[in-house]
N, C-alpha and C positions, 0 to 999 in steps of 0.2 A: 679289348685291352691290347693293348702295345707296349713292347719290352723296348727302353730305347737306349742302345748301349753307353756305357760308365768306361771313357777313354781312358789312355793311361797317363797322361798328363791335366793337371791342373786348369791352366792354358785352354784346354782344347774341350774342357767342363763349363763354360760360363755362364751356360743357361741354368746347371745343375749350383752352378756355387750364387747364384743369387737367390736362389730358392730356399726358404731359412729351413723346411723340412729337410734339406738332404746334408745341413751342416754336420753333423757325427758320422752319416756312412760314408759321404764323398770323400772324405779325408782317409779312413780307414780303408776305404774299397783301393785307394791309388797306392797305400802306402802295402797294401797285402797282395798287387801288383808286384812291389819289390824284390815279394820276398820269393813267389810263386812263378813269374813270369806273366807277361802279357799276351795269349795269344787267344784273338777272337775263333771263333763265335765262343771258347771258353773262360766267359767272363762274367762280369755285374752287367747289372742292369737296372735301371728303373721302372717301375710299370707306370702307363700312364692311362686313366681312364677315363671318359667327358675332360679331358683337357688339362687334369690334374695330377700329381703325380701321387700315386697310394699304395705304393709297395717297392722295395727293393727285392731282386731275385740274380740269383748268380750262380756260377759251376766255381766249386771251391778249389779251381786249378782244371788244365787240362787232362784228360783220358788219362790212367798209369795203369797200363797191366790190361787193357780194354774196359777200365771201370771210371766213370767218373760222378763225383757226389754231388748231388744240389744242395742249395737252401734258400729259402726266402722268408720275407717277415714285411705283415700289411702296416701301414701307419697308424699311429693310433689312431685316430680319425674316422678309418676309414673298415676296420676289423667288424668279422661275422659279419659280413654283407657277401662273401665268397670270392673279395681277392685273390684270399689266399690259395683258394684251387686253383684260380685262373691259373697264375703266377705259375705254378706249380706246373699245368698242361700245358704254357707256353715253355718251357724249361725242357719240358720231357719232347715237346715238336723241332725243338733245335737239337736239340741233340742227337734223336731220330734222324734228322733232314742231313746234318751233319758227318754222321758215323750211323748207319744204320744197325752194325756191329756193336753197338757202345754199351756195357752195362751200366744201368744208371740206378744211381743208391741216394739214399736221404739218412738221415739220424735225425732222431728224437730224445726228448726227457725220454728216461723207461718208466714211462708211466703212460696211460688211453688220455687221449687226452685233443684239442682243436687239431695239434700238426698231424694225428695217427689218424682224426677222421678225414683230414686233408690228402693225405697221400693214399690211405687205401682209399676214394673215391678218383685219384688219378690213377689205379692199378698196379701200386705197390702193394708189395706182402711183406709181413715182418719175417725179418731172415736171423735175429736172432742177439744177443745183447753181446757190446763188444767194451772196448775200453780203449777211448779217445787219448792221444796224449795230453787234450787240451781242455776238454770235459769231462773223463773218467768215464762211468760205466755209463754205456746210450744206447736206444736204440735202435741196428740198423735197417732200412729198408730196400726194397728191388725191385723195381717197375718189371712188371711181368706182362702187362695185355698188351 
């Protein structure tokens, strides 16, 4: 698998904007650019895997505080074949490679469920239910191995 980065312009996307899979994130990944800033390696990504692309993965803004959050989501397509770990181990190797310092968190539904057996098999531990501005009460997690 290969993470292949989501630029911050339009423009400089045109392999991602011909691809009809990537029409809802590509747009929201540039415009959430906006709002957070652009600065790599703390960004989106696409995964790409045999050639095709089956998961978006991204850092939701750069480090604040030495902490910073993932998230990703496999295509339909392409779900329970174990993207979503990949996704997920490549996220946590850049950010390592990156900031070896970095604390790195995830959020869940608060409920067990694909994303909690996803992240505790990348060696996150639930650190305990919080309250998103943007989703309400979730689960957070901590890469710890």
């Amino acid at each position: 698998m290969k993470l292949l980065p989501i630029h911050e312009n339009i423009a400089e996307n045109q392999a991602f904007q011909a691809n009809p899979i990537c029409d809802e994130s590509l747009g929201a990944t540039i415009d959430y650019y906006k709002k957070i800033g652009f600065v790599p390696p703390w960004i989106g990504y696409y995964a790409e895997q045999n050639g095709a692309l089956v998961g978006a993965a991204a850092f939701k803004g750069k480090p604040v505080d030495g902490t910073v959050e993932i998230a990703y989501g496999t295509f339909e397509p392409y779900q329970q074949q174990g993207i979503g770990a990949a996704m997920c181990g490549c996220l946590v190797r850049i950010a390592q490679e990156s900031d070896p310092a970095v604390r790195i968190t995830a959020r869940t539904l608060p409920e067990e469920g694909f994303s909690t057996k996803i992240l505790q098999k990348n060696g996150f531990v639930f650190s305990g239910t919080i309250t998103d501005p943007d989703d309400g009460d979730v689960w957070e997690w901590l890469y710890v191995s």
